[in-house]
C-alpha positions as CSV (number, residue, x, y, z in Angstrom):
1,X,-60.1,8.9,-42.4
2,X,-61.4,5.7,-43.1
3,X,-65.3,5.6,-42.1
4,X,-64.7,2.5,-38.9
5,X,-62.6,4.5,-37.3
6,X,-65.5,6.7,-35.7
7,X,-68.0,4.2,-36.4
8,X,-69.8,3.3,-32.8
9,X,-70.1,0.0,-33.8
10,X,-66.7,-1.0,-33.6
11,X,-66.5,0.5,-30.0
12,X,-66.3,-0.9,-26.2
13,X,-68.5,0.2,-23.8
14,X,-65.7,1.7,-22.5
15,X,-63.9,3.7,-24.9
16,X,-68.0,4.8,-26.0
17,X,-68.4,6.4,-23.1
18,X,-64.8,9.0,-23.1
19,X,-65.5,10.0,-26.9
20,X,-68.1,11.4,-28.9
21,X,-70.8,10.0,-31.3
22,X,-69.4,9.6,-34.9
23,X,-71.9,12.7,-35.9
24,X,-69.4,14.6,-33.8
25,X,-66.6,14.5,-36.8
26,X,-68.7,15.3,-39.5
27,X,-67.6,18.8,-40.4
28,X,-69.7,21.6,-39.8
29,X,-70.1,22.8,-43.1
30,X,-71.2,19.5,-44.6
31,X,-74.0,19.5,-42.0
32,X,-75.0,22.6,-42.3
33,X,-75.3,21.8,-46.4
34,X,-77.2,18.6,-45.7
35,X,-79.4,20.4,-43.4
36,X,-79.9,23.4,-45.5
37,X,-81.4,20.9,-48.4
38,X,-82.9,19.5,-45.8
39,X,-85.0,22.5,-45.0
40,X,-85.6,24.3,-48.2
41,X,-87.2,20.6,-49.0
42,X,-89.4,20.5,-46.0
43,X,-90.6,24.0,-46.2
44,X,-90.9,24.7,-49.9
45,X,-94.8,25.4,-50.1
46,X,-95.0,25.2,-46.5
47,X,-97.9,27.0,-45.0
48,X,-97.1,25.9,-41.3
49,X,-93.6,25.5,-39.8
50,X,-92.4,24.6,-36.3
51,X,-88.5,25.4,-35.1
52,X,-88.4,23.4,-32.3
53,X,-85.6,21.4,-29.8
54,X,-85.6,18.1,-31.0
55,X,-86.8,16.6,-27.5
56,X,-89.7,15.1,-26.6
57,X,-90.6,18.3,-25.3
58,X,-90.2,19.9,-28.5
59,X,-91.7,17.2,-30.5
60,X,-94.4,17.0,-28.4
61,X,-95.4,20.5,-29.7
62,X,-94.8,19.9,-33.1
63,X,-97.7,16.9,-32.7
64,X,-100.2,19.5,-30.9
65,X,-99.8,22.0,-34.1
66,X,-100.0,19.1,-36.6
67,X,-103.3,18.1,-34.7
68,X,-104.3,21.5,-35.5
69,X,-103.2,22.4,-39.0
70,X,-102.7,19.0,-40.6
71,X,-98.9,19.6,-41.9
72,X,-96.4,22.1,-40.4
73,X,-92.8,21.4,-41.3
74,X,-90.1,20.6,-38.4
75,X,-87.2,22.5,-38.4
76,X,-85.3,20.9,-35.3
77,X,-82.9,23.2,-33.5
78,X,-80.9,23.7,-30.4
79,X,-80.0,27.0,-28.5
80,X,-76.7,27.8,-30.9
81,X,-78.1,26.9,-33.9
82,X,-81.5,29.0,-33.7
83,X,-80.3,31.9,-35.4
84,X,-79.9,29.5,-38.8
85,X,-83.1,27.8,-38.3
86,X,-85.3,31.4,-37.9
87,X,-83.5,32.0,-41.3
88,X,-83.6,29.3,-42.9
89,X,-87.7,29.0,-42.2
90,X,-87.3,32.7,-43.4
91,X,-86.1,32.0,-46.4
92,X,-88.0,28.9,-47.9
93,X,-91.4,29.0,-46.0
94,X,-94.3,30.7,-48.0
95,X,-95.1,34.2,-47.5
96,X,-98.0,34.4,-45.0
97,X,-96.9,31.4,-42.9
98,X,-98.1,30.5,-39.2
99,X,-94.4,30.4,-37.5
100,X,-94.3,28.3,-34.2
101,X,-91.2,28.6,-32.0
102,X,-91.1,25.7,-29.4
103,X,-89.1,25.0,-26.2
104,X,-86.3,27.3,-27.5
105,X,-84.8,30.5,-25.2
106,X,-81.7,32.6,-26.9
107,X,-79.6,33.5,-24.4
108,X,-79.0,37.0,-26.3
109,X,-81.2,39.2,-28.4
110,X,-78.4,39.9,-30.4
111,X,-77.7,36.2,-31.7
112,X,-81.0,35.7,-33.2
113,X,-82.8,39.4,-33.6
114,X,-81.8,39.9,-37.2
115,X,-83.0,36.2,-38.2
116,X,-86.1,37.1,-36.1
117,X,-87.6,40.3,-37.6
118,X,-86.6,39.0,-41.2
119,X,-88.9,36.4,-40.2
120,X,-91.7,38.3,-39.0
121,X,-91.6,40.9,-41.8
122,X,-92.5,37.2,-44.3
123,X,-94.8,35.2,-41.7
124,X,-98.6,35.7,-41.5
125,X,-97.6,35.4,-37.9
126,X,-94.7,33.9,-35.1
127,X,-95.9,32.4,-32.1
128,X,-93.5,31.1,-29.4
129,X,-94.2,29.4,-26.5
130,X,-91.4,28.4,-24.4
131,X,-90.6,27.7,-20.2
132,X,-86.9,28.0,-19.7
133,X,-85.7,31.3,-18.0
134,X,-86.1,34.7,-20.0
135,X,-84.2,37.8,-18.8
136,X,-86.2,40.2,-19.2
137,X,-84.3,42.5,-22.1
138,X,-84.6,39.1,-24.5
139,X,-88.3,39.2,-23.6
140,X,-88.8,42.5,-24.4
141,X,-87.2,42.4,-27.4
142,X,-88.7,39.3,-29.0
143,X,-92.3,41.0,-27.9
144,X,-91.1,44.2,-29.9
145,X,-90.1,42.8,-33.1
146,X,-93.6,41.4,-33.3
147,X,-93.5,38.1,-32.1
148,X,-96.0,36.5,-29.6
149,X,-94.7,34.6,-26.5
150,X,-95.9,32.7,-23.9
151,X,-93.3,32.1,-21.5
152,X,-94.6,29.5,-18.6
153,X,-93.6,29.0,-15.1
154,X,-90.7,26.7,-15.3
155,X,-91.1,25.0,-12.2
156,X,-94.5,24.3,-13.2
157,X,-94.6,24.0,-17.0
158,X,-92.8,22.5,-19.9
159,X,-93.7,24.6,-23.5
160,X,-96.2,21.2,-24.4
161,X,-98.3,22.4,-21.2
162,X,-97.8,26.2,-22.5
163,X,-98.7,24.9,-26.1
164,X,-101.7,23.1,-24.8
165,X,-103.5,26.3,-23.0
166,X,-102.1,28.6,-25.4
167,X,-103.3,27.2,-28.9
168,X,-106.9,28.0,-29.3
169,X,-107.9,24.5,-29.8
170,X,-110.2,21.4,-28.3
171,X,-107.4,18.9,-27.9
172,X,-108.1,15.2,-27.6
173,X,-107.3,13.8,-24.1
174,X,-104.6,11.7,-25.2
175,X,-102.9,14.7,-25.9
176,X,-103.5,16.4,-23.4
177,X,-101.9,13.9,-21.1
178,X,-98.8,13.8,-23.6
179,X,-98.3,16.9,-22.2
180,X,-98.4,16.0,-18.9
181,X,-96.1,13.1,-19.2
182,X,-93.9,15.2,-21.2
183,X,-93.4,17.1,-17.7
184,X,-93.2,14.5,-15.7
185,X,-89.6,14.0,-17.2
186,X,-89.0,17.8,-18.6
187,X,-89.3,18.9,-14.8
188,X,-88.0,15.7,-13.7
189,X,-90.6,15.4,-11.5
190,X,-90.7,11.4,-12.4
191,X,-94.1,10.1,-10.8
192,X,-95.0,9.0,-14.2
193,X,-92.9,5.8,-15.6
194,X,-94.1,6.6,-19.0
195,X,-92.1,9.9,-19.2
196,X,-88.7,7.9,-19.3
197,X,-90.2,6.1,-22.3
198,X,-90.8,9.3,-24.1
199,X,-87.4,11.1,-23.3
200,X,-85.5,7.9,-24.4
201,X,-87.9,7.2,-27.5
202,X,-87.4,11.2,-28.5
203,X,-83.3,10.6,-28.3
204,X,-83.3,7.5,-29.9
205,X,-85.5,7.8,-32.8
206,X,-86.0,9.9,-35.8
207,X,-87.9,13.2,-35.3
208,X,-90.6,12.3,-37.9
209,X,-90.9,9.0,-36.3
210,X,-91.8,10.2,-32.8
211,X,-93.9,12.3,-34.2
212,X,-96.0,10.0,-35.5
213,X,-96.1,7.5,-32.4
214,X,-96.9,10.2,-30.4
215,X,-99.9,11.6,-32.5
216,X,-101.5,8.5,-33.1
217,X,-101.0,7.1,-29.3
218,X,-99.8,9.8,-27.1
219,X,-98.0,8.6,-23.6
220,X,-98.6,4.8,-24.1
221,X,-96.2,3.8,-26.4
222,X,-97.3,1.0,-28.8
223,X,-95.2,-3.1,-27.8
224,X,-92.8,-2.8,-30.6
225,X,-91.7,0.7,-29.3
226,X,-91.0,-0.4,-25.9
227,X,-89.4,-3.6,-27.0
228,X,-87.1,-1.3,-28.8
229,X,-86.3,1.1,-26.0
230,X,-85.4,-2.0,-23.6
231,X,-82.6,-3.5,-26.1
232,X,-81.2,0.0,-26.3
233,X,-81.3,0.8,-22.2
234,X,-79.0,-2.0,-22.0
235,X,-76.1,0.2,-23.4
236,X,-77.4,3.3,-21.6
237,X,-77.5,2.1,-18.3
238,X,-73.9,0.6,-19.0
239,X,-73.0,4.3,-19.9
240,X,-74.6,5.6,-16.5
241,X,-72.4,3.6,-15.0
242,X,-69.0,4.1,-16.4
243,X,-70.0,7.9,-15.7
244,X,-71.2,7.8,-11.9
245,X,-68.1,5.2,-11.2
246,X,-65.5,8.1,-12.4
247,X,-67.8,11.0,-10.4
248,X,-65.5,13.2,-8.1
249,X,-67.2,15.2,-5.0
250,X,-66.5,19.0,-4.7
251,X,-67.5,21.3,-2.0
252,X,-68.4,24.5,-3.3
253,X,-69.5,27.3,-0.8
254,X,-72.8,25.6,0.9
255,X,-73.3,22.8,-1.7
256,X,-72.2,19.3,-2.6
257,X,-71.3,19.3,-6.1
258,X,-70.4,15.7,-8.2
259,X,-68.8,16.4,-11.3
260,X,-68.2,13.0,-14.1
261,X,-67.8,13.5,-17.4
262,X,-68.8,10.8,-20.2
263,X,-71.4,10.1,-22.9
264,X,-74.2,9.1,-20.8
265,X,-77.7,10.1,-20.0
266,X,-77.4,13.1,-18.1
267,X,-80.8,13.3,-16.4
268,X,-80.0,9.6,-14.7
269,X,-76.3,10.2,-13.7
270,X,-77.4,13.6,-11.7
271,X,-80.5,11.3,-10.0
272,X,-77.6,8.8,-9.3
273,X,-75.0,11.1,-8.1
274,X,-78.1,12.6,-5.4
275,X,-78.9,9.8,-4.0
276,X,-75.0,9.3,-2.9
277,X,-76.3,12.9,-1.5
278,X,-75.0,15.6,-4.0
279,X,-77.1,18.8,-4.3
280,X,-76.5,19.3,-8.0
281,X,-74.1,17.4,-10.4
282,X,-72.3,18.1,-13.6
283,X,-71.7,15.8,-16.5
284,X,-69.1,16.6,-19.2
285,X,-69.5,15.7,-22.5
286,X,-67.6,14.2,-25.0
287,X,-68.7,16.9,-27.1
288,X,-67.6,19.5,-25.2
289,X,-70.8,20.5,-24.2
290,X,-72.3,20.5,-20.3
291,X,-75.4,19.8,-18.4
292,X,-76.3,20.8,-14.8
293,X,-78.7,19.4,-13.0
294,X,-80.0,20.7,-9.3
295,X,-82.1,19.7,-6.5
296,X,-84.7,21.3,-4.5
297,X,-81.0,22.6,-2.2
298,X,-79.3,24.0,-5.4
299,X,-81.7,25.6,-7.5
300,X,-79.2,27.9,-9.8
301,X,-77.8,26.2,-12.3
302,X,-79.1,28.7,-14.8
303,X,-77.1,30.9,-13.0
304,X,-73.9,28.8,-13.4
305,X,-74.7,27.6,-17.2
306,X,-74.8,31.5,-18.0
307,X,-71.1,32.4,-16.9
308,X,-69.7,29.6,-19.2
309,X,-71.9,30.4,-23.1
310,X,-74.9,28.8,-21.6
311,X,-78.2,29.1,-19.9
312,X,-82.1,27.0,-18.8
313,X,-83.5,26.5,-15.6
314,X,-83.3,26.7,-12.2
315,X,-83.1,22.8,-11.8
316,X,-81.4,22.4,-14.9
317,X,-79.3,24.0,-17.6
318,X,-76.6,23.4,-20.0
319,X,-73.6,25.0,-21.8
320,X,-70.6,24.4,-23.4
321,X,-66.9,26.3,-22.2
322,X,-65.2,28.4,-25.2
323,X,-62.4,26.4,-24.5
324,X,-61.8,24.7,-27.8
325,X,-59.6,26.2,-30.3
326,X,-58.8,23.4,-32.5
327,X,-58.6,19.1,-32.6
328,X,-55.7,19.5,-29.9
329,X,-58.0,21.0,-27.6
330,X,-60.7,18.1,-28.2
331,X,-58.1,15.2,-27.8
332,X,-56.9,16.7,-24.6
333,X,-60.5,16.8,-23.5
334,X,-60.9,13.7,-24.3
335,X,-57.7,12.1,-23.0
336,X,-58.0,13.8,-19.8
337,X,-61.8,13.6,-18.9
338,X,-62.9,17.2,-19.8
339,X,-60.2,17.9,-17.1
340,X,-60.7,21.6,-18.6
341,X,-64.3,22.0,-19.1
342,X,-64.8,20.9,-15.2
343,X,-62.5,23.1,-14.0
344,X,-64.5,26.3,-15.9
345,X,-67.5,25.0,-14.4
346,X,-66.7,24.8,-11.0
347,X,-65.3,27.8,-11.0
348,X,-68.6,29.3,-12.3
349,X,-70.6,27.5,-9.0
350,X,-67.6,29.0,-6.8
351,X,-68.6,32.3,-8.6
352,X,-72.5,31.5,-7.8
353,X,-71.4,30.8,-4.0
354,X,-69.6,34.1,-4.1
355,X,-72.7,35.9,-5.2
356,X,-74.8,34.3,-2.8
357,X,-72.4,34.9,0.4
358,X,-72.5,38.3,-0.5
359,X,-76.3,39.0,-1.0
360,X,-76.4,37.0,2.3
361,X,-74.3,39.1,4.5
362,X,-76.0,42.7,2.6
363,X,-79.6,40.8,3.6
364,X,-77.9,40.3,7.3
365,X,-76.6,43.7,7.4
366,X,-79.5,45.5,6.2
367,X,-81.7,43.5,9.1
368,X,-79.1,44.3,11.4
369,X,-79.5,48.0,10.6
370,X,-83.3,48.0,10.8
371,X,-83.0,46.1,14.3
372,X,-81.0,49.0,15.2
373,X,-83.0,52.0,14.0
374,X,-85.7,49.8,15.9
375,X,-83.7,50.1,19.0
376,X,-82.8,54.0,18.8
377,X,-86.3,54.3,18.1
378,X,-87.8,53.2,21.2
379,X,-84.8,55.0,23.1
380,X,-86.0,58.1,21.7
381,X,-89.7,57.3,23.4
């Protein structure tokens, strides 16, 4: 396949938004090489490592233990690849290491518990600090094999906040209001115009690179940064677009649901799609991949994200449908809008309305029943 094909450059706005980034068709196992050098590189000697999501969140993290320690490696990593990372750091980090684990939450013990205690049997000591939504057997277990975890309030918290009053440490200001801008957008909360700048500058750039912004200036971004992220917001915001424009409206149980697909800037399209008065929103990827987003009305898309390979918070989570068996699969997806991948999903909030209907009517019931014992009782009298 000749390298233009998939090359973004030679795409419309259009067609950029229904498939996926070029990265997309690089096979699996020539990533997985390239990133396996990659690590054994960047950990070789290394007496400090950090597996973290590569988001600002994340990153922001990685910059509080550098403050501390000087050097830590970055071994970036999302929720299905966490396993690999945990061995990889395993493998090539020197015996006696500080481990850091930072805004990551397996959904299963099973997926990463073998990577995990082969980890802690080498480390000097794993720390993780996290503030998506732990069931409690995956908390239990990580605890057991030896790790220790801090687990914040994630309505309250993202892991740079639990880093922050976690890590024994006099942090500078500056980065201790990284962390609270790092919220702002994390929770979307969004009182802080600055956190945009962060979540965009964390997506577009190089992990090492935001890294380095962000230690040396914290929140306030230097002029050629900012210059950067406005010549690249003009594409992003034509993405947004394209994907609020092809939005559909479902009613699911109690709840107004908006469903798109498209490669786009998930956070934004969901704001979008609730102000046309949605109480949570879905965007399809390209990828195959989901995210969920809620409002203060629909506050369980955690709960939805976990019935289709997925999981997060309350307010918002993210998956991705087994639904893809080979390159047919994809092209459907992609010729038909991830006609597929919605349908799984709203199924799964139909299955949430279900759930809650039904703890509704056992809540009515069981008030009804005490009303009535209440009643005999004073008969009785």
């Amino acid at each position: 396949m000749k390298d233009w094909v998939i090359d973004d450059d030679n795409l419309s706005i259009e067609r950029k938004s229904i498939l996926p980034g070029e990265g997309f068709f690089v096979p699996d196992s020539v990533e997985e090489a390239k990133e396996e050098a990659e690590a054994e590189a960047a950990l070789t000697g290394a007496e400090v490592a950090v597996v973290a999501d590569p988001d600002a969140d994340g990153l922001a993290c990685t910059a509080l233990v550098r403050e501390i320690y000087g050097e830590a490696a970055l071994i970036d990593a999302g929720p299905h690849d966490l396993e690999e990372a945990l061995e990889r750091v395993a493998d090539y980090s020197e015996p006696g290491a500080r481990i850091f684990v930072c805004d990551l939450c397996p959904d299963s013990y099973d997926e990463v518990g073998e990577s995990l205690e082969a980890l802690v049997e080498q480390a000097g000591d794993v720390r993780w600090f996290d503030h998506h939504q732990w069931t409690d057997p995956v908390d239990e277990a990580v605890r057991e094999a030896g790790v220790e975890l801090v687990v914040g309030d994630s309505d309250e918290e993202c892991t740079a906040d639990v880093a922050v009053r976690s890590l024994d440490y006099d942090f500078p200001d500056y980065l201790v209001e990284l962390a609270a801008v790092t919220r702002d957008h994390d929770l979307w909360i969004r009182d802080d115009e600055r956190s945009d700048d962060l979540a965009d500058f964390s997506y577009w750039a190089d992990p090492e690179e935001y890294i380095e912004v962000v230690a040396e200036h914290g929140a306030d971004l230097p002029a050629d940064i900012e210059e950067f992220l406005a010549e690249m917001r003009v594409e992003k915001d034509a993405l947004i677009e394209k994907a609020v424009a092809r939005a559909d409206v479902e009613e699911i149980g109690p709840w107004t649901v908006g469903v798109t697909y498209g490669r786009c800037s998930q956070n934004e399209v969901a704001e979008e799609l609730r102000q046309q008065g949605t109480d949570a929103a879905v965007v399809v990827k390209p990828s195959g991949s989901a995210s969920i987003r809620g409002t203060d009305e629909f506050e369980r898309c955690h709960e939805v994200a976990r019935q289709v390979n997925g999981g997060g918070h309350p307010k918002a989570a993210g998956c991705k449908p087994r639904i893809y068996d080979d390159m047919l699969d994809y092209a459907h997806h992609w010729t038909t809008r991830g006609a597929v991948a919605k349908q799984v999903i709203v199924e799964a909030f139909w299955h949430v309305a279900r759930d809650v209907e039904a703890e509704t009517a056992a809540a009515e019931e069981e008030l009804d029943e005490g009303d009535e014992a209440g009643e005999n009782d004073e008969s009785d009298e």
